[in-house]
C-alpha positions, 0 to 999 in steps of 0.5 A: 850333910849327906848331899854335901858330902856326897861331893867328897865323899864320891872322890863275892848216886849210886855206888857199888859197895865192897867190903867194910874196914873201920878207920885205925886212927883217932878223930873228933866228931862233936855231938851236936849240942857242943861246939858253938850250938847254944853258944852267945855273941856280942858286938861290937868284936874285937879280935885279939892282937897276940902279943899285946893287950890292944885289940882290932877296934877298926876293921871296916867294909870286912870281907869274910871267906871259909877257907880250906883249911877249915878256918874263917877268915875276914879282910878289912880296909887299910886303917890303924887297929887301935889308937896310936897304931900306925896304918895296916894295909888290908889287916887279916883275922882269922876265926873258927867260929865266927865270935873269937878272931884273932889277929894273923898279920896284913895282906900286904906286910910291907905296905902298899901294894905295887900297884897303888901310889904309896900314899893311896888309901887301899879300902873295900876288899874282896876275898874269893877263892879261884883257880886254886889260890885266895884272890883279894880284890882291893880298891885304890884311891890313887894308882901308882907312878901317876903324877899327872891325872888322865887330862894332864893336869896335876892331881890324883883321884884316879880310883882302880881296881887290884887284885892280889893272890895267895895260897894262904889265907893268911897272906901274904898276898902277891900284888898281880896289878890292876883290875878295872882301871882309872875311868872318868865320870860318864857324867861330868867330862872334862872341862873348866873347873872339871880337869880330873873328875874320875869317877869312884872305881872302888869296892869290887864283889865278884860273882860266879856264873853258872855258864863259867864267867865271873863278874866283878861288881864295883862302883860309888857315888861318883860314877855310879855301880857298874859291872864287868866280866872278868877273864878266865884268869881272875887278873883282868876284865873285859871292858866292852862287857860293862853295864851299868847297875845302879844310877850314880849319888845312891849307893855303893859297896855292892855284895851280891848272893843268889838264893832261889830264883833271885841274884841278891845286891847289897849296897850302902848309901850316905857317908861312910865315915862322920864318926858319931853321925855317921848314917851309913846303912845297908839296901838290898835289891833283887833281880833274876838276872845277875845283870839286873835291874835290881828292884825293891817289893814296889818294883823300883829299881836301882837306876830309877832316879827315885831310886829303889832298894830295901833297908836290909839292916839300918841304926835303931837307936842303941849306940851303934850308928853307921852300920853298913858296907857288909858281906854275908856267911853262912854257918854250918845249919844254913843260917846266913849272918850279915857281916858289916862295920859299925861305928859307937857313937859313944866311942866313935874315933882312934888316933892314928900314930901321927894324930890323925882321927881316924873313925873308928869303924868295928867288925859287927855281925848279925842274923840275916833274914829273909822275909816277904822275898827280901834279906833283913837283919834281925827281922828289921830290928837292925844291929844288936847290942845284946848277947846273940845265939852264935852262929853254929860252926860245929854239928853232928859231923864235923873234921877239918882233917888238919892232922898228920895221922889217919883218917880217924875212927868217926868214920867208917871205910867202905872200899878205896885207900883213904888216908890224910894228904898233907903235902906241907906236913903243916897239919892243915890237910884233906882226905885222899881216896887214892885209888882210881879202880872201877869199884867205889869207895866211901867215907862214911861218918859213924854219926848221923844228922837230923831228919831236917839237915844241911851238910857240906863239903869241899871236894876236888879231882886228883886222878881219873880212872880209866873206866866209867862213870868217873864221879866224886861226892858228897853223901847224906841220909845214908842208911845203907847202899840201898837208901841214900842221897848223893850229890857228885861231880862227874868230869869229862875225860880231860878233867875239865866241864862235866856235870852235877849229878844227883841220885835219890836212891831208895829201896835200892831204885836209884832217881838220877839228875844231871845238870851240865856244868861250865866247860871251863869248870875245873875239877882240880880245884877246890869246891863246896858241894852242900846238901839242904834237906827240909822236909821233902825237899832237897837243895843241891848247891855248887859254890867256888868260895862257899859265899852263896855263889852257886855254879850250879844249883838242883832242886829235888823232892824226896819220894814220900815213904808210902811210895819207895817204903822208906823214908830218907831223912836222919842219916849218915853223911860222908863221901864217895868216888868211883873210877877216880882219887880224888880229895876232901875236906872240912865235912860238916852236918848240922841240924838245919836253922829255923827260918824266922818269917815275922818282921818285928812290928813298927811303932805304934802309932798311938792316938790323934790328939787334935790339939796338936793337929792341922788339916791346913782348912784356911788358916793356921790353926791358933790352937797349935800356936804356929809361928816361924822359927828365930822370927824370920819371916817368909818371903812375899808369896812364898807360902800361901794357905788358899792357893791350893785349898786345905793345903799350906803351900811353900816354895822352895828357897835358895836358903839353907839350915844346915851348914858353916854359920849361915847368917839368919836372913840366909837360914830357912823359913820354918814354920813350927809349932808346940810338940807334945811333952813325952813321947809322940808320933807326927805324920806329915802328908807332903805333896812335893812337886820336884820333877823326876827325871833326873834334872839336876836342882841341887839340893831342894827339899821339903819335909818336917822338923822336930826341932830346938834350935838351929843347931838342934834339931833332926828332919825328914824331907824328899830331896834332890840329891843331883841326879836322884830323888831320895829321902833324908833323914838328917840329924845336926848338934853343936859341933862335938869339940866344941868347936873347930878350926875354922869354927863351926857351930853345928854338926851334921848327919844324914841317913837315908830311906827307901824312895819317895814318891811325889805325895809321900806321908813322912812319919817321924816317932819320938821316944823317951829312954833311961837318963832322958835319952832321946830316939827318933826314928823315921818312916816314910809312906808311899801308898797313902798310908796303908803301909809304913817303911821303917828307917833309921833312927837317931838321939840325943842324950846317949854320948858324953858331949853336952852339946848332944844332950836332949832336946828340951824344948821341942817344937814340930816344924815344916819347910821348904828350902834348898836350892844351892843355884839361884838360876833354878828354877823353884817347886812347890811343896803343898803340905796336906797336914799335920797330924800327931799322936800320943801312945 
């Protein structure tokens, strides 16, 4: 179960214009409507291997970047590809429009890197392009040439942070050692028992600021999320400048985008890793500092103990389960996708060569939205299994410039000396204006886009003129040299800081404004400058790696046509410089996405059915048939009916449910009743008086059943998860094998849901599908009902194994349970009611 196994588990203008000259050599410029527009996905991908009929089954916690060379390309943890491979150290695939990869070798060909113990697991990568080159950041599980732990005893566990960096995407990557060191767990110090409790230093996400520092975010369930300042460098951090982010036994894989006037977190919770029952799923917070605290819509936050954070993207039923650790991209209209893993329950594992199963965790991707202020998958429909619009990789204006021959006859030369740069001779080149005169230059594309647009560029210093104002950029809506809007970077005289300056200029009157860049802001490395036009509105954004990670951001309002006379909106697209050379690459312009603004709806609830009901007056209602499961009895005083009138009150107990063979007098005290037949929705008003404030009493909880058996069964309960209150949706079956070794009955699985709250209403909604088929999807209520959070959902009856079949004959139970030390003390669990409905 998740609270067990958390235990184990635990262990990112204006220009003056001169003569015109038409471009001599051949390019391509794609219509919009061709290239991916109108194209489809489905998942689960599996990018193709050359030379081989297998494919990438397992690429799991994928980073994913938009590399200069026109190109996408996503990262992944260290696992075999398929069965019977052998472990691939960060294995790296490479795409051009985000459906078909392909694999392209591994980041570390060779094996684990320097800085890792040849054994360690190398997981949870992070690719970002800084200074220049690509840096992958990696999690390690044990560090190399440590033989003793940090309080000398034998053992490993000490988790770190490297870094690694290539001037190719495709690796190979060159080790450059560790980030964030081994730390011991701030909650556990050493002692008895406890000589190497680390705490998880893994999964790192780096963020960008606008004042020039970056960050690395990093952390799990052992230790908690943190984050640190890296140096200017990228290789190090600072550790005086750690703060902590979310509260340790909640979350990890942390990814963070700013949009707005909001920082985004994306974190996962529960295991990762329990093939078929694995419940891992996808949490978002915001905040408006990068530093936090990240809150959910109810304004709790990620270091409260009833912990907060929005379901971004969670299993719905269909066979894929699992889905989480995720990263985010953006394609050419603006749209973001959540990138993640997934596992099949009807497939869930590979054997490795030597034949250890490895859980077979695939790349999936999604639509992200973003709705009533919070990113959701799909409008909460969660991962899909269906043909998806793809993601459009090509619009109006589209050229990577990866030739060797001129800049191509889509565009249009107006002053300067533009002529393809490709110093490698490898056909993966820019645009270079080369001359630094005091006249402008621009590149302007023959297409144009669409009155609501998003166009884009990656553009960098080569030279400075010697006059001024020395400026390079991006141009949109081009009309002529009268009307246009700009948006270019205009260094200081060393080629360092500067600023952003946008113009809108129409009818000849240009509107300027300037935002300061870093001073450390280095104009000789690659950026992406992108220009959102809705409307009126108009969004310049400033980004190191084109992963939402703004440097700098400006907000502008076009001029209505009835006060300037025109109206800049359809138009040409391309770049420009003055007083310097300077290069550019991968232009795009497409039609700008339209945003989706409706959630899909909850279940409907249906209407009561009385018979199946109990308000708890008194007495049991006999009608509803009320006994407790295998006969087992409660202890003297433990429940009552007229301790709290109109409530059924249990206490908590040191007995458990869940777990290796239990004997009975050991197994909990379930109070069930008849289920309606077919499909039903049950509520159940929980009052669970468990304190909050961090105390730990492992694992006590309460909550309601649909259950068959002591092997079979999901429930819903508020639990004490260590430190932290949280909600747990759990589902358990006869083992999968058949049995193990040591033999085990029953296996189980838990995903998890937003926080409780002390009086929480706990819904559970029982579908029936094709084959008899099963699907129960959680809620969970905390403002007495007015408004219902959806979670995860588990079944029965969609896999092979005959131990998961559906539940025959179901019954609805409640209980209290739990506590794992018998000097805990224990909590009342009141129940309000019971209440069912049929569609």
């Amino acid at each position: 179960m998740f609270h067990r196994l958390l235990i184990i588990v635990m262990l990112a203008t204006t220009f003056g214009v001169g003569g015109a000259s038409r471009a001599s050599a051949a390019a391509t410029a794609i219509p919009e409507g061709q290239g991916t527009t109108g194209a489809t996905f489905r998942n689960e991908i599996l990018p193709t291997i050359p030379g081989s009929a297998q494919r990438v089954e397992s690429f799991a916690d994928p980073s994913i970047i938009k590399a200069k060379d026109g190109f996408y390309y996503a990262y992944a943890t260290k696992d075999p590809r398929f069965d019977g491979d052998t472990f691939h150290v960060i294995p790296i695939i490479r795409s051009n429009d985000l459906v078909n990869w392909t694999y392209v070798g591994d980041a570390f060909p060779n094996g684990n890197p320097p800085s890792a113990d040849p054994s360690a697991g190398i997981f949870a990568p992070d690719i970002r392009y800084i200074n220049d080159q690509y840096y992958l950041y990696y999690s390690i599980t044990n560090v190399a040439g440590t033989t003793t732990n940090t309080f000398g005893t034998p053992g490993g566990d000490d988790s770190a942070i490297g870094v690694a960096t290539s001037s190719n995407p495709a690796g190979p990557f060159t080790d450059r050692g560790i980030v964030v060191e081994p730390t011991t767990n701030p909650c556990c110090p050493p002692g008895p028992g406890n000589p190497s409790f680390f705490r998880a230093t893994i999964d790192p996400a780096i963020l960008p600021l606008p004042d020039g520092r970056r960050l690395i975010y990093y952390g799990s369930y052992n230790g908690g999320l943190d984050v640190r300042e890296l140096t200017s460098d990228g290789l190090r951090t600072v550790p005086g400048t750690q703060r902590r982010i979310a509260i340790d036994n909640r979350y990890e894989g942390p990814f963070v985008v700013k949009r707005g006037q909001y920082y985004y977190m994306f974190v996962s919770a529960t295991d990762c890793c329990n093939f078929e029952l694995t419940g891992y799923l996808v949490f978002a917070g915001r905040s408006t500092s990068p530093f936090g605290p990240f809150q959910d819509r109810e304004g709790k936050s990620f270091l409260d103990t009833r912990t907060g954070g929005e379901i971004a993207l969670v299993q719905n039923g269909n066979q894929f389960v699992g889905v989480g650790h995720n990263a985010v991209i953006t394609d050419d209209t603006g749209q973001d996708y959540i990138v993640y893993h997934g596992i099949d329950q009807r497939n869930p594992e590979i054997i490795e060569r030597s034949g250890i199963p490895i859980n077979r965790r695939s790349l999936m991707m999604d639509r992200l939205d973003y709705i009533n202020g919070f990113p959701v998958a799909r409008a909460g429909a969660g991962p899909s299994n269906t043909a998806q619009p793809a993601p459009v990789t090509r619009g109006v204006v589209d050229d990577e410039f990866n030739r060797t021959t001129g800049v191509g006859a889509s565009f249009t030369q107006i002053g300067g000396k533009w002529t393809i740069f490709d110093p490698a001779g490898t056909n993966r080149g820019a645009v270079r204006q080369n001359w630094a005169g005091t006249k402008s230059a621009l590149l302007i594309s023959d297409g144009s886009t669409t009155v609501n647009y998003r166009a884009e560029g990656d553009l960098r210093l080569n030279r400075l003129g010697t006059a001024t104002p020395r400026r390079y950029g991006l141009i949109t809506s081009y009309i002529d040299k009268n009307n246009f809007i700009a948006a270019y970077l205009q260094p200081n005289a060393d080629g360092m800081g500067g600023s952003l300056v946008t113009n809108i200029r129409t009818n000849g009157i240009n509107s300027f404004k300037t935002t300061a860049l870093p001073a450390n802001f280095k104009h000789r490395d690659f950026h992406n400058i992108s220009v959102t036009k809705r409307g009126h509105q108009v969004r310049f954004e400033l980004t190191e790696s084109r992963l939402e990670d703004p440097i700098e951001i400006q907000e502008r309002q076009l001029p209505l046509p009835t006060q300037q006379g025109v109206a800049l909106g359809a138009g040409r697209v391309g770049f420009a410089t003055q007083n310097v050379s300077a290069d550019f690459d991968n232009i795009s312009a497409a039609r700008l996405f339209t945003p989706v603004t409706r959630l899909v709806p909850n279940d409907a609830r249906g209407t009561r059915e009385e018979r199946y009901s109990d308000e708890f007056n008194g007495n049991l209602d006999p009608e509803n048939g009320w006994s407790y499961a295998q006969g087992r009895q409660p202890d003297p005083g433990q429940t009552s009916l007229t301790q709290r009138p109109g409530y059924y009150r249990q206490r908590t107990d040191a007995r458990e449910i869940t777990g290796d063979n239990p004997p009975p007098e050991d197994r909990t005290r379930i109070l069930i009743q008849n289920a309606p037949a077919g499909d039903f929705t049950v509520d159940v008003k929980l009052d669970f008086q468990l304190p909050d404030d961090g105390s730990i009493f492992n694992f006590q909880q309460a909550g309601l059943f649909i259950y068959e058996n002591d092997d079979k069964y999901v429930r819903l309960d508020h639990v004490a998860i260590f430190n932290t209150r949280q909600i747990e949706f759990g589902k358990e079956k006869p083992d999968r094998n058949g049995g193990d070794n040591p033999p085990r009955e029953r296996q189980f699985g838990g995903t998890v849901l937003q926080e409780p709250a002390q009086v929480t209403i706990l819904r559970i909604v029982a579908r029936s599908g094709a084959g008899g088929a099963q699907t129960y999807r959680a809620y969970r209520s905390i403002d007495n009902g007015r408004t219902f959070e959806r979670g995860g959902t588990w079944t029965f009856g969609k896999t092979n194994n005959p131990g998961d079949g559906p539940m025959y004959n179901r019954k609805i139970g409640i209980t209290a349970f739990g506590a794992q030390d018998p000097g805990q003390p224990r909590f009342n669990a009141d129940f309000d009611y019971v209440r069912v409905y049929r569609p």
